[in-house]
Structures are given as C-alpha cells and as structure tokens.
C-alpha positions in Angstrom: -15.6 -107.6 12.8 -16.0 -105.9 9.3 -13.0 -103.3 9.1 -14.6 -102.0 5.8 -18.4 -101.4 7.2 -19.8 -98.0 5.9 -22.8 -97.1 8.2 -25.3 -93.9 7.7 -26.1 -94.1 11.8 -23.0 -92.6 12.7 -24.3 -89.6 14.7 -22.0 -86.6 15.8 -19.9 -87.5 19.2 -19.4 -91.1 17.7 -16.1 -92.6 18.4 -14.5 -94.6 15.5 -11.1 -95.6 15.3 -8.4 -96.2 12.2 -8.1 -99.5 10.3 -5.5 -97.7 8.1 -3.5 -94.5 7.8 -5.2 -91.6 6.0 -2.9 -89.2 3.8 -5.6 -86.4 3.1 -5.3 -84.7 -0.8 -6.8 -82.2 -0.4 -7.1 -79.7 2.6 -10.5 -80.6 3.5 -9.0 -83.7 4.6 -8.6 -84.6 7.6 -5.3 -87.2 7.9 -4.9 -89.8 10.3 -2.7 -93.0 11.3 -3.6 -96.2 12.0 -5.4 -96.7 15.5 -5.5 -93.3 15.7 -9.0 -92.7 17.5 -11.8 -89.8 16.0 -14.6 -88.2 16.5 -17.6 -88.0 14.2 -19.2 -84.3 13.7 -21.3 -84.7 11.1 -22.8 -87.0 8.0 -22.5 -85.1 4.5 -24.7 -86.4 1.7 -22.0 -88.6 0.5 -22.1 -91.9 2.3 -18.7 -92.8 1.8 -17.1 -89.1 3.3 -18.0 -87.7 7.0 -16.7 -84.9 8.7 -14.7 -86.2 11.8 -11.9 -84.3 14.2 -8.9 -85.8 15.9 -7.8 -86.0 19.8 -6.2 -82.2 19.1 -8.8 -81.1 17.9 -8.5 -80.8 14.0 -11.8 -81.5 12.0 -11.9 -82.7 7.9 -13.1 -85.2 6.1 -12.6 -88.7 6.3 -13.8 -91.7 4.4 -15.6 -94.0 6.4 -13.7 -97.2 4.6 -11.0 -96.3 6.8 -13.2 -96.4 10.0 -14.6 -98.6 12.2 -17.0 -97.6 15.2 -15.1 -98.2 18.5 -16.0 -100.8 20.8 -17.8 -100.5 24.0 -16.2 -100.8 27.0 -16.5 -104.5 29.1 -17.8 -103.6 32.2 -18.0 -107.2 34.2 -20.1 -108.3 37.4 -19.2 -105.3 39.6 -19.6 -107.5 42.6 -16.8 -110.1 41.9 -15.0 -108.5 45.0 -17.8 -110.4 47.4 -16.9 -113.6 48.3 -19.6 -114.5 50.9 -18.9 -117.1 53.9 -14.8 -117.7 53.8 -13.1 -117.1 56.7 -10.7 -114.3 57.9 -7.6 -117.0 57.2 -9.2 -117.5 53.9 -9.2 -114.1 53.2 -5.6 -113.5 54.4 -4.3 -116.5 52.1 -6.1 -114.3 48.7 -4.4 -111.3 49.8 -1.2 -111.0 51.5 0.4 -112.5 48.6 0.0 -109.3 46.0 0.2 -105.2 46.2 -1.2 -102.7 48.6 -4.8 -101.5 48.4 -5.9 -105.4 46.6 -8.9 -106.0 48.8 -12.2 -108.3 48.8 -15.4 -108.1 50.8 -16.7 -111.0 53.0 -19.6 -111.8 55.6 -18.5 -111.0 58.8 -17.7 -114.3 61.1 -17.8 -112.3 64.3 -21.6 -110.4 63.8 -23.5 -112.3 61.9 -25.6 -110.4 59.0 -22.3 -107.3 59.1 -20.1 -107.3 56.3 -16.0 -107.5 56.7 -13.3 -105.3 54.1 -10.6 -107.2 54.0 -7.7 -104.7 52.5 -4.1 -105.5 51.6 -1.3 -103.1 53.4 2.3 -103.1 53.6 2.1 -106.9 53.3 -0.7 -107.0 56.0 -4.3 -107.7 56.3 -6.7 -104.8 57.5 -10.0 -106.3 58.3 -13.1 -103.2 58.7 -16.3 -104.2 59.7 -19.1 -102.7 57.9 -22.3 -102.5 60.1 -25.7 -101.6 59.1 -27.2 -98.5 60.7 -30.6 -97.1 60.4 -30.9 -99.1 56.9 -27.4 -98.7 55.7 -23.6 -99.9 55.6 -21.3 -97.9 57.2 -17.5 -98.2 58.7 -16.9 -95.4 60.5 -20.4 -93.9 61.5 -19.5 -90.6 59.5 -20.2 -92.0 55.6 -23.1 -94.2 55.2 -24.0 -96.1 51.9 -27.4 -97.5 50.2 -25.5 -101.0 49.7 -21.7 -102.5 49.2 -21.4 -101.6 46.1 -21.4 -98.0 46.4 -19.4 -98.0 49.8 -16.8 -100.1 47.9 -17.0 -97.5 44.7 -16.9 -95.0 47.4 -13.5 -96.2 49.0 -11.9 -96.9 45.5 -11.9 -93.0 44.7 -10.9 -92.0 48.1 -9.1 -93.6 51.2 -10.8 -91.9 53.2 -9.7 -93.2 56.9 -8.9 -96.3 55.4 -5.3 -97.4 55.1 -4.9 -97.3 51.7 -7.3 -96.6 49.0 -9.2 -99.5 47.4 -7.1 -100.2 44.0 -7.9 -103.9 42.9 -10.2 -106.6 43.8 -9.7 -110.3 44.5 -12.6 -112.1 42.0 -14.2 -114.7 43.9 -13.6 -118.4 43.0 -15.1 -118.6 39.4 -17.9 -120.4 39.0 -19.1 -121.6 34.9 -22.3 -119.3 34.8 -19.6 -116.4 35.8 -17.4 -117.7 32.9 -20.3 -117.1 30.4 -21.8 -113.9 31.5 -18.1 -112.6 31.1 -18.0 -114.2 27.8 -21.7 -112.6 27.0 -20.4 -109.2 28.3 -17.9 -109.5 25.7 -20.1 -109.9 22.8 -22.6 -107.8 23.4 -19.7 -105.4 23.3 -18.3 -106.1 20.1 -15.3 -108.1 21.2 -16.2 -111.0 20.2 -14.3 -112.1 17.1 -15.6 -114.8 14.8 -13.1 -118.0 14.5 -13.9 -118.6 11.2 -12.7 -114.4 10.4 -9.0 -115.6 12.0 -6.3 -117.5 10.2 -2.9 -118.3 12.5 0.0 -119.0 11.3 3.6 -119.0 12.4 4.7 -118.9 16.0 6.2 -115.3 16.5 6.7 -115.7 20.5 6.0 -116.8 23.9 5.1 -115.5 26.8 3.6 -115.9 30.3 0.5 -116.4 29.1 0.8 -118.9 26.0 2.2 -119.1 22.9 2.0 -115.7 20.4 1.0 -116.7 16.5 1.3 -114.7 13.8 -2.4 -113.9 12.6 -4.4 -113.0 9.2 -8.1 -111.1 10.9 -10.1 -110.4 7.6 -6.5 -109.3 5.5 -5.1 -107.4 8.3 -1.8 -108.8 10.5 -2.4 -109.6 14.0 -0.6 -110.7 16.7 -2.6 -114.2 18.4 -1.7 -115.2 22.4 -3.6 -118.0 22.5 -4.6 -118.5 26.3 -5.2 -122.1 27.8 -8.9 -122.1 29.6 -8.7 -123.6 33.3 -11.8 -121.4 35.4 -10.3 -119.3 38.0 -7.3 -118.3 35.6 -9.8 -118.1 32.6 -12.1 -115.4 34.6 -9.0 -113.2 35.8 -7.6 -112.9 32.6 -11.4 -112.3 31.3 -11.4 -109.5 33.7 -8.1 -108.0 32.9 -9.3 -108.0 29.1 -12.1 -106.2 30.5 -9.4 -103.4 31.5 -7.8 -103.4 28.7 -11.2 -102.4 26.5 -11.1 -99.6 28.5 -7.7 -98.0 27.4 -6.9 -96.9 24.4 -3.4 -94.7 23.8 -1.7 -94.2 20.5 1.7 -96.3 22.4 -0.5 -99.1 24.0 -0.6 -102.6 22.1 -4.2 -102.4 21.7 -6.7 -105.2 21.9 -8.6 -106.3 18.8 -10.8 -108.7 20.2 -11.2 -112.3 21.6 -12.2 -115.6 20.3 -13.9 -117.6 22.2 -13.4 -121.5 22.3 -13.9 -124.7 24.4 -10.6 -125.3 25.1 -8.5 -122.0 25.1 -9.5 -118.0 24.9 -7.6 -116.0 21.8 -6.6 -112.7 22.9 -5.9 -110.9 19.4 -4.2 -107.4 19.6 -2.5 -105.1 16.5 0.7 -106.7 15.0 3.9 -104.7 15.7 6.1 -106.0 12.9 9.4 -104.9 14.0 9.4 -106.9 17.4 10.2 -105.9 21.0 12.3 -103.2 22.1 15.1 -105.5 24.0 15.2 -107.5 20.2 15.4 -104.3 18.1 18.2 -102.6 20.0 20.0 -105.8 20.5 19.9 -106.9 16.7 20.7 -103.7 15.1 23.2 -101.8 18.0 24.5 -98.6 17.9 25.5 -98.5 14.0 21.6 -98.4 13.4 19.9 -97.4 16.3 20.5 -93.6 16.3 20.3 -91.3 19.1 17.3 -89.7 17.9 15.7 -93.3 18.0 16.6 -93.7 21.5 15.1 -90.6 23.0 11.9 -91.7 20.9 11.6 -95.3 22.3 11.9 -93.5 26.0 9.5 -90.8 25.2 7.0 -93.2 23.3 7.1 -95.8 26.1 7.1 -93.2 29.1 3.6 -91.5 26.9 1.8 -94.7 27.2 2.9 -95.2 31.0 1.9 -91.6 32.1 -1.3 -93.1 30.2 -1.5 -96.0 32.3 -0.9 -94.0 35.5 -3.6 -91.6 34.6 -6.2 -94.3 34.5 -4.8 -95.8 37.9 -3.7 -99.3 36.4 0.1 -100.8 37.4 2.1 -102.4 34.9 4.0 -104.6 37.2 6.3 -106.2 34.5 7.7 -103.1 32.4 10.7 -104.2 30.6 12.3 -103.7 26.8 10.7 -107.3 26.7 7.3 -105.5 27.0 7.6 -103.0 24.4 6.9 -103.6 20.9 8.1 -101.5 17.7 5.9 -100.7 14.7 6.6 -101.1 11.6 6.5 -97.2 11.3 9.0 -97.5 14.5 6.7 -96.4 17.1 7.2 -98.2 20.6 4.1 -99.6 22.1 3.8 -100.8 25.9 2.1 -104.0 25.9 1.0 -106.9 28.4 -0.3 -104.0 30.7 -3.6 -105.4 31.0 -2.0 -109.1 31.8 0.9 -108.8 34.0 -1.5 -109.0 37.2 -2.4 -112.5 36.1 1.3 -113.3 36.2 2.6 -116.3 38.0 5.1 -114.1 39.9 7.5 -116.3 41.7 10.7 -116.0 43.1 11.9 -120.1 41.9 12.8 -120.8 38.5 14.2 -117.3 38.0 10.9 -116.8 37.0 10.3 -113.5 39.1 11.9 -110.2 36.9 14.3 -109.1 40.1 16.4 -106.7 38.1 13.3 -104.5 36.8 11.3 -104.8 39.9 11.3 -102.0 43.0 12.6 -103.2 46.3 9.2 -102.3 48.0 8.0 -104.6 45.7 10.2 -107.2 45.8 10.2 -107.2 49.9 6.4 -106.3 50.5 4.6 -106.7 47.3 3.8 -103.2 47.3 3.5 -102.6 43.5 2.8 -99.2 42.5 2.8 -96.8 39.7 6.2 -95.5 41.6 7.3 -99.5 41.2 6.7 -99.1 37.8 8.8 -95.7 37.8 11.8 -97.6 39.3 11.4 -100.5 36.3 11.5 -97.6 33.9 14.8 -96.3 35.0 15.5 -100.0 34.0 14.1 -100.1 30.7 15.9 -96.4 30.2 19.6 -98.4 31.0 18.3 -101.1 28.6 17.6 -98.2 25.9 21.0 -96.8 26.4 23.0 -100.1 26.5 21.7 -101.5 23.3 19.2 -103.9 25.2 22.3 -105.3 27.6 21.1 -107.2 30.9 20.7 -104.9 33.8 23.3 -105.3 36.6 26.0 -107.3 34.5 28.5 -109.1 36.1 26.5 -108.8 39.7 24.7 -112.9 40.4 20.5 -112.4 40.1 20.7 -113.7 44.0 22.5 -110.3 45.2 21.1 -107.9 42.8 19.0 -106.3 45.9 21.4 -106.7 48.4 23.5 -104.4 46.5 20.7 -102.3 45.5 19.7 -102.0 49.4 23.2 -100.7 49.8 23.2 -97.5 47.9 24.5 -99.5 44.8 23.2 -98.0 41.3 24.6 -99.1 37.7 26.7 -96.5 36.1 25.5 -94.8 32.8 26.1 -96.9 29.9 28.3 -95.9 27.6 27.8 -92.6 25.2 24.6 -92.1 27.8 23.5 -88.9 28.0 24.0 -87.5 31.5 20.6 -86.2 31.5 18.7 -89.5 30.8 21.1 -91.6 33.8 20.4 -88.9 36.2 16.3 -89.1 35.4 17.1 -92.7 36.2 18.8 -92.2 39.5 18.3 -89.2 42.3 17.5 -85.9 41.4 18.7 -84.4 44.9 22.6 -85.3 44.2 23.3 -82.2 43.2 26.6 -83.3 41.9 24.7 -84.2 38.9 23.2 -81.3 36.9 22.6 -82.8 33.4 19.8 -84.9 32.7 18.8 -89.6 30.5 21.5 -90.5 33.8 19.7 -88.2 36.1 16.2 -89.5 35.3 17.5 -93.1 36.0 18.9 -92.0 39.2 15.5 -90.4 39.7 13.5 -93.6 39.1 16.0 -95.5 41.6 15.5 -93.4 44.6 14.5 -95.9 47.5 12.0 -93.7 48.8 8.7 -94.6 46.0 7.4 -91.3 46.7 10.6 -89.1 46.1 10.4 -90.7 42.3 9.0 -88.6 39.7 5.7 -89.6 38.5 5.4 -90.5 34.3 4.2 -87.5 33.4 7.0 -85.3 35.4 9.8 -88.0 33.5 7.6 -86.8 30.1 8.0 -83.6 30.2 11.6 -84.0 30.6 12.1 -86.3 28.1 10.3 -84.4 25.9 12.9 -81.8 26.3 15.9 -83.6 25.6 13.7 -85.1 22.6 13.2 -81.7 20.9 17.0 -81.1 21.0 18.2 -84.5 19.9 18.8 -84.1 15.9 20.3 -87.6 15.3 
C-alpha cells in the first residue's frame, strides 16, 4: 500500500489514480486533484515523468510520485445466490423482508433435479421453475442457458417475462471457507491493507456499522469504520465492499482498502476533513454557507447519485447525514456500498421515515426513484441549513400526512426552482425551479420522478447562474 511506488511496467491504457493534487508548471503538464483517476499513454525515458490523460480527455505529463496503479475490481463467488435444499417458506422468510427484484436460486422441492427462482415483487414471492431441456436450463421454453449462472446473468440485464429484473441476490448462509476466499479475493486484488501501515486515533463518528476513527495510512488521513466480525454479517458486508471496488466517482467516499483481523474487518476510505453535510450547514448557517455553496452541495451530491444510478446500485439511506465535505469543500456521497447491510427497522426509531419513499416504507420497494424521493429530502435539508425534515409533524404520522397530498413548504430564502425539482413538475402553478425539483422528487408515483441525471442537468443550470 506504497502511495509513493514508481514502477517502469506501467503500459499505455493503465489506470492510476491520485494520491495528491497536481498543479502542472509548465504546459506540458498535465494537472490533477486528488482521487482524480488517469490514464497512462506512454513511458518517456525519465522514470519519474509519464505521459497520462484525464477522464476529458486532456493528456501531459505527470510524475509518477503522485500515482498509484488502481486496484482491481473484487469480483466474489458468483454463485452466492444458490442456496441448495431450503424450502419455499425458507426462501420466502430471505426475501419478502427487502426491495423488488432481490432474488436467490434454490433446488426445486416439487421436481426433484429442476431448479426454483425465487424473486422478490411488490412485497411478494415469485417462485419460476427452471427445468432442464435437451441438456439445458430454461424458464419459459423460448431462452435456454448452458448452466444457472448464465440464465441468472441473463435475467439481471433483462426482465425478460419475468416480473421484475434480477437486481440483488440473497448470499447463502456463510460458511468460514466462504469467509476466506472473500478475504483471498481481496488481496489478490490489492485491498488488502497491512495493519502494521495503519495508525487509529481519535473517534471522529459512529454509525450503523461501528465506530469511525480517525486514521494515519502511511502519512496520509483516513477515515477507519471498524466493523465487528460475526459470519453471515461479515460476508454481506465483504460483498458490498466488493461493490464498492467497483465504483469510483470524483463525489463518492472512496474506499482505500481493508484490514483484515480475527476479531473485526477495517473498512478504510479517504478522510473528508470538514465532516457531513447535515454538520456543516448546521454549524456554520446562513452567515457562512453562501448560496453558491448550496447549489454546489446539490449538484456535487446529485453527480455522484446519477453515478450510482448508472451502475444500477440503490443507496437506500441518502441523507445530509450521508454526505461528507472535503477539505477543498467538495461533497461526497458515502455509505452507498453499506446501507443494504443496514439493520432497517421500524422500533427504536431506528428506520429513517422522513427520507424514505412511501413505496418503500409500505412494500420495501427501494429503488433508484426511492432514492430520488430521499433527495428531494436532502435538497430541503440543503436549503434549511440542515433543519429536521417535517418539523413540528410527530415521526409516527409523517406518512400519513405524506399519503394525503401533504408536502413541506420551501424553506426560507429557497429558490423556487430547487422546491419545485423537489415536489411535482405537472403543477403548473409553479414555473420556477430548487422548490420544483423537490416537488418533483415527491411525486407519489416513482416513475413520474425525474431520474438523477434529468435533476443534474437542471441543477446544473441554476448552478451556472448562481454567483454567490
């Protein structure tokens, strides 16, 4: 985990990524920030210079003491969806409990030697039997498939007749030698961090998952959730770090790596010195939290959700909470890779109701349009100097007033744009635009909400006319 290694085997189409921020002198250079991720084009003779270009497509030089080769992607037991003999209540009780399109694959009980997909619907179980046919698997006699691996890859790109395409799997019940093939994946990856390379310090936080430490990785900052090891827990979480090596966004917390240890896993990610959003706004209100800054933490957190909803991954918890500021003032979504493994319950006021959709509230149906709603949520947040959503209204009747047509009113000095992108875009009563977008976000119907990239590109114009 040598942030300083200088290598000669970088060959053209390597991907490295920034330790620092690059400020080129010359203009040869090519300059960069920190995380920021390039591209090698060439070597030069100099070992200490290479020629690399950025994600838009501007090539320089850069010295390789300010790069380290990115990480391979985690890529665990792709058959962690099988779960062998269990029975269809079995399958029921791992399923009916999260969002649409969660499924797992089983032996059938009924025809012996068949297969059963088990998929999750509008808080129902669909159970397809997959039968073998002249030497292969098939559902509906029209697509047929070498083996369950590629009818299940099949069905995760493309409904396809069945209710819903296949979004998440249920891991089976973890078993050790499962625990250390994940762990293996990891380092052979690069993950793996050495403990001896990480000093922790002082508690800065805690969250679902642990406590957060302040941490010292080889003279850099980083932010330590230390993550108590009990199997089945242990091996989600592994595979939802496994996600999260997979994306890689300029306003995404990103991962670092993982220590590995008897008792507990260390999940270490990049130190955002300035805290979460909900803190920031709240300690420095309206006297030092411009307008311009506003329209930036909305933009920046909206970028790395249209991000997320590119690659297909739900959020499920997005809240100021969940947003992080840099020390350069950039807002970063994090906990995106974790919030699946969340104890989600409705006791102990546990369960975020203000942020969270009705359809997902009432059927578990979490979706990147759920995530939309809890957006127009973090928007009012932005906007109200980090208030609590729905003041004066008791957590118990939050929905039933949602349910009812009720929306909150625009905060204070709100744009009328911004409300209205939180609210509903076909009241036409309302032709400005932060309001509208919240109005947009709280339409009831998940489809009639924009998606994160439509709520970008409007964002994106209010941002290029906000001066202060």
């Amino acid at each position: 985990m040598n942030h300083n290694t200088i290598t000669g085997s970088w060959t053209p189409g390597t991907e490295v990524l920034a330790c620092y921020a690059f400020s080129g002198t010359s203009t040869e250079d090519l300059s960069f920030a920190k995380m920021e991720r390039l591209t090698i084009v060439k070597q030069t003779n100099d070992p200490n210079w290479v020629k690399a270009r950025s994600r838009d497509g501007v090539e320089g030089m850069i010295p390789t003491s300010y790069v380290m080769e990115c990480k391979k992607e985690v890529k665990l037991n792709t058959t962690a969806w099988f779960h062998g003999k269990i029975t269809r209540d079995e399958a029921e009780k791992l399923l009916t409990s999260f969002e649409d399109g969660l499924f797992l694959v089983r032996e059938s009980t009924n025809f012996p030697g068949d297969y059963t997909l088990c998929v999750c619907f509008e808080g129902k179980v669909e159970h397809y039997r997959v039968k073998y046919k002249d030497s292969k698997l098939t559902i509906d006699e029209e697509e047929y498939f070498e083996d369950l691996t590629k009818l299940v890859e099949h069905y995760e790109q493309d409904a396809d007749g069945l209710c819903t395409q296949l979004k998440r799997s249920v891991p089976k019940q973890c078993r050790r030698e499962d625990a250390q093939d994940a762990v293996l994946a990891f380092k052979e990856a690069g993950w793996a961090i050495d403990r001896q390379d990480l000093d922790l310090r002082d508690p800065i936080g805690k969250g679902e998952f642990g406590d957060v430490l302040l941490g010292d990785l080889l003279g850099q900052k980083v932010a330590v959730k230390i993550l108590k090891d009990s199997s089945r827990a242990a091996q989600g979480l592994l595979e939802e770090a496994s996600l999260m090596t997979s994306l890689k966004h300029n306003n995404l917390v990103n991962l670092l790596g993982l220590v590995f240890e008897d008792s507990c896993i260390l999940l270490v990610t990049e130190f955002m010195s300035k805290g979460s959003l909900v803190d920031y706004l709240r300690s420095r209100g309206r006297l030092h939290v411009s307008k311009r800054d506003q329209i930036n933490f909305a933009c920046d957190t909206c970028s790395g959700m249209a991000y997320l909803e590119s690659q297909k991954v739900v959020h499920r918890d997005l809240a100021a909470r969940n947003v992080l500021i840099s020390e350069e003032g950039v807002a970063k979504v994090c906990d995106f890779g974790l919030a699946h493994e969340m104890n989600l319950k409705f006791d102990g006021g546990k369960f975020p109701i203000k942020w969270t959709a009705p359809e997902a509230l009432r059927l578990n149906n979490f979706s990147n349009k759920s995530d939309m709603w809890s957006f127009g949520i973090l928007l009012w947040e932005i906007y109200s100097f980090g208030r609590v959503p729905y003041p004066r209204i008791p957590l118990a009747d939050v929905m039933k007033h949602v349910e009812k047509g009720y929306r909150m009113e625009a905060p204070d000095c709100c744009p009328p744009e911004i409300y209205q992108l939180m609210k509903d875009v076909s009241i036409k009563l309302y032709n400005t635009m932060i309001y509208q977008l919240m109005k947009d976000a709280w339409l009831l119907e998940p489809s009639h909400r924009p998606t994160f990239r439509e709520a970008l590109r409007r964002l994106a114009h209010l941002q290029h006319s906000t001066l202060a």
